[in-house]
C-alpha positions in Angstrom: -13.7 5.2 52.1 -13.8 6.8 49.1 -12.5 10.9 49.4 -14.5 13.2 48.6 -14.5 17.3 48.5 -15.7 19.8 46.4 -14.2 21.8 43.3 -12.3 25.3 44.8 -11.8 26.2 41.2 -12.6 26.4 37.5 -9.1 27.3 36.0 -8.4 28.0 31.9 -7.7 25.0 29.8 -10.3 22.3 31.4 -8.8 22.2 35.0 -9.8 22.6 38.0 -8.8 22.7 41.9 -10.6 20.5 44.5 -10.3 21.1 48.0 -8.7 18.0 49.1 -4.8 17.3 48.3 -2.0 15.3 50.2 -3.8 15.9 54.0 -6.7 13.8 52.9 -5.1 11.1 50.9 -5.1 12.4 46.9 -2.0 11.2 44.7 -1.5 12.0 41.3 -3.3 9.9 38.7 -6.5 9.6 41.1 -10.1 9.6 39.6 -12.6 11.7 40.5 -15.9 12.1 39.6 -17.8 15.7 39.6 -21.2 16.6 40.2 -24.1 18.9 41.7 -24.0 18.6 45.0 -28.1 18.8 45.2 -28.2 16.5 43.0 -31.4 16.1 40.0 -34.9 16.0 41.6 -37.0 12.7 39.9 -40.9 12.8 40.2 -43.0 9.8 39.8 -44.7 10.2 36.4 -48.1 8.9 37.7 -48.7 10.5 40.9 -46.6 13.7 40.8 -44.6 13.2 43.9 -41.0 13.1 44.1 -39.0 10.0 44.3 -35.8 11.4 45.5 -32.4 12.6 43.4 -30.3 11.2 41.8 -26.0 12.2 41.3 -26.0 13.4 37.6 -22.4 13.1 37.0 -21.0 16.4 34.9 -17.4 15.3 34.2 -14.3 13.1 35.4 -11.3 14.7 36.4 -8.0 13.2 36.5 -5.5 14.3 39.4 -2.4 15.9 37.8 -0.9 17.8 40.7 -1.1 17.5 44.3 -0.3 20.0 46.9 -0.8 19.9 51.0 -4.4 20.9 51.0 -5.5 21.0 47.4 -5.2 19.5 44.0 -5.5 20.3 40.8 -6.9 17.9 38.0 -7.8 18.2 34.1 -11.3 17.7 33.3 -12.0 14.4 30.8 -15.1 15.0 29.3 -19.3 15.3 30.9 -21.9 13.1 30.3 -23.4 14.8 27.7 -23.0 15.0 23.8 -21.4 18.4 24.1 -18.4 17.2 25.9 -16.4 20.3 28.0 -17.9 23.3 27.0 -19.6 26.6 27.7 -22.8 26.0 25.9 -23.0 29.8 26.4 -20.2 30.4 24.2 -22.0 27.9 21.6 -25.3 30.8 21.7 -22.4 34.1 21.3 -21.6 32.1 18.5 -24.5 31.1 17.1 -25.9 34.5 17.8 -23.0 36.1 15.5 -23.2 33.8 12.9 -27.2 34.6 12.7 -26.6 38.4 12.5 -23.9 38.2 9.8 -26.3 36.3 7.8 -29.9 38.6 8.9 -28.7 41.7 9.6 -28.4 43.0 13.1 -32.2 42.8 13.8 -32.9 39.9 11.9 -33.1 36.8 14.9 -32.4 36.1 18.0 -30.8 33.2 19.7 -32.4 33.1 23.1 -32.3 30.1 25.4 -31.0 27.7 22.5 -34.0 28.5 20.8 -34.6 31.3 17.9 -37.1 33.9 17.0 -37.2 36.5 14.5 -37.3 40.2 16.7 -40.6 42.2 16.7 -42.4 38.6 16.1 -44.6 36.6 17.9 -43.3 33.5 17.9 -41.8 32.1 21.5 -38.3 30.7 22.0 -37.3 27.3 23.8 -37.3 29.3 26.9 -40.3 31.1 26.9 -42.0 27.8 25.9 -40.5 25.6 28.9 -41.3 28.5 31.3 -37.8 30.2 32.2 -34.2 31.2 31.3 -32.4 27.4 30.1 -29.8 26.6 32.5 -26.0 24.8 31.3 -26.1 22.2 33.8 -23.6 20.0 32.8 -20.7 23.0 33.2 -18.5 22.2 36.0 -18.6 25.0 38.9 -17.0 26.1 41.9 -18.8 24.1 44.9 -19.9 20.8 42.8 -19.3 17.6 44.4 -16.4 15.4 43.6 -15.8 12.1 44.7 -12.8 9.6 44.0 -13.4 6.8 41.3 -12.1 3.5 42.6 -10.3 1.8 39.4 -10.8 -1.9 39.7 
């Protein structure tokens, strides 16, 4: 059987703690893979209904240290093009860059979307219905489960 547990911990630098260490079996060098424990609902184009989820895998995390009951490992990278990073530090950034260039109340960087302030015009979130969501950023209580290397 595969071990599997749940991240304790986001720590600085990409590394995090997961809940299982020496007790249940973890060594150094071990593969795990980490993602939303609720998984990603899929609905059936046609009909509307829901198929089931799916595991939508964030990151891979490679054991460096084990202790009695824990273990901390270094985050490898997350399925998605922005690799291991706080897409919410990618919109403080934009957002600065924006007003240096505009003025203070020049535009807005809302939801990964833009719009000039006092205007009409909607951002990405106002037009997909809600505040946009980094889902691929590892947090405390996603899933992990070990990756057997063949």
């Amino acid at each position: 059987m595969a071990i599997e547990g749940k991240v304790a911990k986001v720590l600085a630098n990409n590394t995090i703690v997961i809940n299982r260490g020496r007790d249940a079996g973890v060594r150094p060098g071990m593969l795990f893979e980490v993602f939303s424990p609720e998984g990603e609902e899929v609905w059936d184009p046609d009909t509307g209904e829901t198929l089931g989820t799916v595991e939508d895998v964030k990151a891979r995390a490679e054991v460096t240290e084990v202790r009695e009951r824990f273990s901390i490992a270094r985050l490898q990278g997350t399925a998605t093009p922005f690799g291991v990073m706080d897409l919410g530090e990618v919109q403080e950034n934009l957002q600065r860059i924006f007003s240096q260039m505009f003025g203070e109340g020049g535009v807005q960087i809302r939801g990964f979307g833009m719009t000039s302030s006092g205007g009409d015009e909607e951002d990405l979130e106002s037009m997909l219905g809600g505040p946009l969501k980094d889902l691929s950023k590892v947090q405390v209580g996603d899933a992990v489960r070990e990756v057997r290397r063949r």
